[in-house]
C-alpha positions in Angstrom: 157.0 -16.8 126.6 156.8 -19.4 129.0 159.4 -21.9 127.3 162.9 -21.4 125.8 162.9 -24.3 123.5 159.7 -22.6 121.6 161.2 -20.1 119.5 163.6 -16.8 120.1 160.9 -14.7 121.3 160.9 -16.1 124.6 164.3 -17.7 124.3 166.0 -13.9 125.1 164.9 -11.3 127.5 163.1 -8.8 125.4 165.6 -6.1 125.0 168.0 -8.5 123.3 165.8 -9.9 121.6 164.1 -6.7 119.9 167.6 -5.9 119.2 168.5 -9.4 117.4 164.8 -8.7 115.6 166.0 -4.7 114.1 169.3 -6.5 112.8 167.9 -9.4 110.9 165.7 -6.3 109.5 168.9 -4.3 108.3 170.2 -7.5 106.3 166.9 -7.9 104.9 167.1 -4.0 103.8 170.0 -4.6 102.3 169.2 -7.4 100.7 166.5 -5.7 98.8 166.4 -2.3 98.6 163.0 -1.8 96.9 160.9 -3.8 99.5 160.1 -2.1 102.6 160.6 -4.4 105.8 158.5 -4.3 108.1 159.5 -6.2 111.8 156.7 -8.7 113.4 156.5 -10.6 116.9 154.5 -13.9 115.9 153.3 -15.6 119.2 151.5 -18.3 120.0 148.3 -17.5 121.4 146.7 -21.2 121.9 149.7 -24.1 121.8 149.2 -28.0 121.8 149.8 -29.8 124.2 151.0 -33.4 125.3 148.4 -33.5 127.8 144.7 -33.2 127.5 144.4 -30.5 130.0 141.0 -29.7 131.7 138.9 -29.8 128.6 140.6 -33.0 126.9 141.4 -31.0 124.1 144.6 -31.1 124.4 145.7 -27.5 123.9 146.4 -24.1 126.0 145.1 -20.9 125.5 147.7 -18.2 126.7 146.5 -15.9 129.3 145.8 -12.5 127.6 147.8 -10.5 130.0 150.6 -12.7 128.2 149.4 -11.3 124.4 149.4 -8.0 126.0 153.2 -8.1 126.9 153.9 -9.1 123.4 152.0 -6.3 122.1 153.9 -3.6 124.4 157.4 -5.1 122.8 155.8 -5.3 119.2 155.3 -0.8 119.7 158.7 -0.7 121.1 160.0 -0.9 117.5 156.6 -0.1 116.0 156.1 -4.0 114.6 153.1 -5.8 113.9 152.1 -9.0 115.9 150.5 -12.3 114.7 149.1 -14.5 116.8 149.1 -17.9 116.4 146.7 -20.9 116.9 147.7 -24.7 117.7 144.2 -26.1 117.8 145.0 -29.7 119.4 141.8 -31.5 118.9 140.0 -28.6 119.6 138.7 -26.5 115.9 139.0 -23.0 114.9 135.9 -22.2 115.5 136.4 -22.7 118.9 139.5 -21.0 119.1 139.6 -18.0 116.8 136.8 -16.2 118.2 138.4 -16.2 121.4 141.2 -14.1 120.2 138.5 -11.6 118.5 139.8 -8.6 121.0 142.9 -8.7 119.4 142.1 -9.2 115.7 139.9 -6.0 116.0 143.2 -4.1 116.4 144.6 -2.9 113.4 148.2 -4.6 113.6 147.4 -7.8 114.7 147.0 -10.2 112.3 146.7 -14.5 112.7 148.6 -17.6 112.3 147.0 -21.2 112.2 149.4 -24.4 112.3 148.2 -27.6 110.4 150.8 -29.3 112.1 149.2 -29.5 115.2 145.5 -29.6 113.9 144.5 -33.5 115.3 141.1 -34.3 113.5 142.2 -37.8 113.6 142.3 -37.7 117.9 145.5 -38.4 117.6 147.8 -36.6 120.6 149.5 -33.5 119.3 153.4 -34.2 118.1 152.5 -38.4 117.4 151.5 -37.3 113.5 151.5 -34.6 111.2 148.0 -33.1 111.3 145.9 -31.1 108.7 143.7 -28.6 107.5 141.3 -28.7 105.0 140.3 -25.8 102.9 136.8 -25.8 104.1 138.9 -24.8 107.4 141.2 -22.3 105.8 137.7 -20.5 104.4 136.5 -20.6 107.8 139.0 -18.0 109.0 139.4 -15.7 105.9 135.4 -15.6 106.3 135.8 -14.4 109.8 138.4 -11.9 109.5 137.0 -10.6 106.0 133.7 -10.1 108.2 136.1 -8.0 111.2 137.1 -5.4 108.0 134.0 -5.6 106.1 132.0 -4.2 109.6 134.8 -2.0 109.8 136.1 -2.9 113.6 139.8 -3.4 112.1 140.1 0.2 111.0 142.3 -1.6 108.1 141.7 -2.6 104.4 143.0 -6.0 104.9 144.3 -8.6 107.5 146.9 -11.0 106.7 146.7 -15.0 107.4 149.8 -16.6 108.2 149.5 -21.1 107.4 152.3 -22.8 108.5 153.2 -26.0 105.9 156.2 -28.3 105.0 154.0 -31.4 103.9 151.5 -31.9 101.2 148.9 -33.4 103.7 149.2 -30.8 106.3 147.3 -28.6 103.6 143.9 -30.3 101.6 141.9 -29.2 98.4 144.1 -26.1 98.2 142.2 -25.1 94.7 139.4 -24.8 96.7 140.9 -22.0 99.2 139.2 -18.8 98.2 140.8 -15.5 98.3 139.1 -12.6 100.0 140.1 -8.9 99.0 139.8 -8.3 102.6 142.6 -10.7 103.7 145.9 -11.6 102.5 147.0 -15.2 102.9 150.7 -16.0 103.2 151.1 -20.0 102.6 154.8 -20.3 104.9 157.2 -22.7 104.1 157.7 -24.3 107.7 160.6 -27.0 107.2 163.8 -27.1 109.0 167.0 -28.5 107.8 169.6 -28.5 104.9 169.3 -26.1 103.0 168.8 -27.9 100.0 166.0 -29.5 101.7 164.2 -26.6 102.9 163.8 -25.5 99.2 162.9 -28.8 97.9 160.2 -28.5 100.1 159.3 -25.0 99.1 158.9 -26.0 95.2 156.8 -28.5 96.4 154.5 -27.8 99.0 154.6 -23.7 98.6 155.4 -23.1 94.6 153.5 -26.2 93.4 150.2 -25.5 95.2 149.7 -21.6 94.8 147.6 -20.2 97.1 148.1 -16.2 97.2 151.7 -15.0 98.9 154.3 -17.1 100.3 156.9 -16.9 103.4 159.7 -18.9 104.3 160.6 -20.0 107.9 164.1 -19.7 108.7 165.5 -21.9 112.9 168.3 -20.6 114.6 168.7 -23.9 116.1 166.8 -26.7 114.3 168.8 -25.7 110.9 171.8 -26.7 112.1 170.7 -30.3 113.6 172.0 -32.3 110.1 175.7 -32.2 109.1 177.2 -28.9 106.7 173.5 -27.5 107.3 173.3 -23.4 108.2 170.7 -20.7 108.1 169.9 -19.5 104.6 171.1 -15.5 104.1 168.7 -13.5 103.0 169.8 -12.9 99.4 169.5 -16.9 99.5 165.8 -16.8 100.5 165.0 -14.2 98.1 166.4 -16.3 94.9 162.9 -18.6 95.4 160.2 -18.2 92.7 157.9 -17.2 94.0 160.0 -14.5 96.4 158.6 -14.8 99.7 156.8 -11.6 101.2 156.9 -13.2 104.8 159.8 -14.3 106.6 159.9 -16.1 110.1 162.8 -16.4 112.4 162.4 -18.6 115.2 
């Protein structure tokens, strides 16, 4: 919420951009009729950073009162809201159980970006960075461990990964599914369109985790010549068809 060049959640005031959010939903309605849609807020909750910041690890945890304001838009059109972790060189472990007040409620669920995971030490945005599976069973543990005690008041949680590379996403046959959490392996490349679904086949649909979402930019599709956003009825002609769709 504090930048306009993140995403479109804190690119419009929130009134417009609830709006924008219930229209993309009618398209995806239409688009197919025997899926209900269910509308999301996805924020990031810790973001990397260029700097190192006070504890050199080079990311920012949002203030909660900021996670709050999300949440009061996410009831105004009775959505669900992820949040999202950009670990820098800090580690999930660190991170995630911070957040634990808001995974305990029942319609917030978690993101974690490779991209920004720098187990190298490299500075966040200067390479690609990664997740292992080891670290993917990490959080399903811990949120299969929030439902199992019961605390969620929900059957499962869902875990959004963000991935357009192979690297950004290690030993994937080694990923273990929980039936307490649902894990959506997203499809996080911008571009042509042709591009975007080369990388799907190959990063998404070659390495099967358990679901799979697509990521669709407002801006950063249209940055290479005769590129455009992808319609829905598009996205949905991907094998496997996408449950989770991201605007941003």
């Amino acid at each position: 919420l504090y930048s306009k060049r993140m995403g479109i959640l804190g690119e419009l005031p929130p009134a417009e951009m609830l709006a924008k959010l219930k229209g993309e939903v009618k398209k995806w309605e239409a688009a197919d009729t025997a899926t209900e849609v269910l509308p999301a807020l996805h924020y990031i909750a810790v973001t990397a950073q260029e700097s190192p910041g006070k504890g050199g690890k080079y990311r920012l945890r949002m203030p909660f009162h900021q996670i709050d304001s999300v949440l009061k838009m996410a009831e105004k059109i009775d959505a669900i809201t992820f949040v999202d972790v950009q670990v820098g060189l800090s580690t999930l472990q660190e991170e995630i159980p911070q957040l634990e007040k808001y995974l305990l409620m029942p319609d917030v669920h978690l993101g974690i970006d490779p991209e920004f995971s720098m187990k190298g030490g490299h500075r966040p945005g200067t390479v690609i960075g990664t997740f292992n599976a080891d670290d993917i069973n990490y959080v399903t543990g811990y949120l299969a461990e929030l439902v199992k005690r019961k605390k969620c008041n929900l059957s499962t949680k869902i875990l959004v990964i963000h991935r357009f590379t192979q690297g950004m996403v290690t030993n994937y046959k080694q990923i273990k599914t929980r039936p307490e959490v649902q894990i959506v392996m997203d499809m996080d490349g911008w571009g042509l369109q042709a591009r975007k679904i080369n990388t799907y086949k190959h990063f998404i649909h070659k390495e099967p985790v358990q679901f799979t979402g697509f990521k669709i930019f407002y801006k950063n599709d249209f940055r290479e010549p005769n590129s455009r956003t992808m319609t829905p009825e598009e996205v949905l002609q991907l094998k496997p068809r996408p449950v989770y769709i991201q605007y941003q």
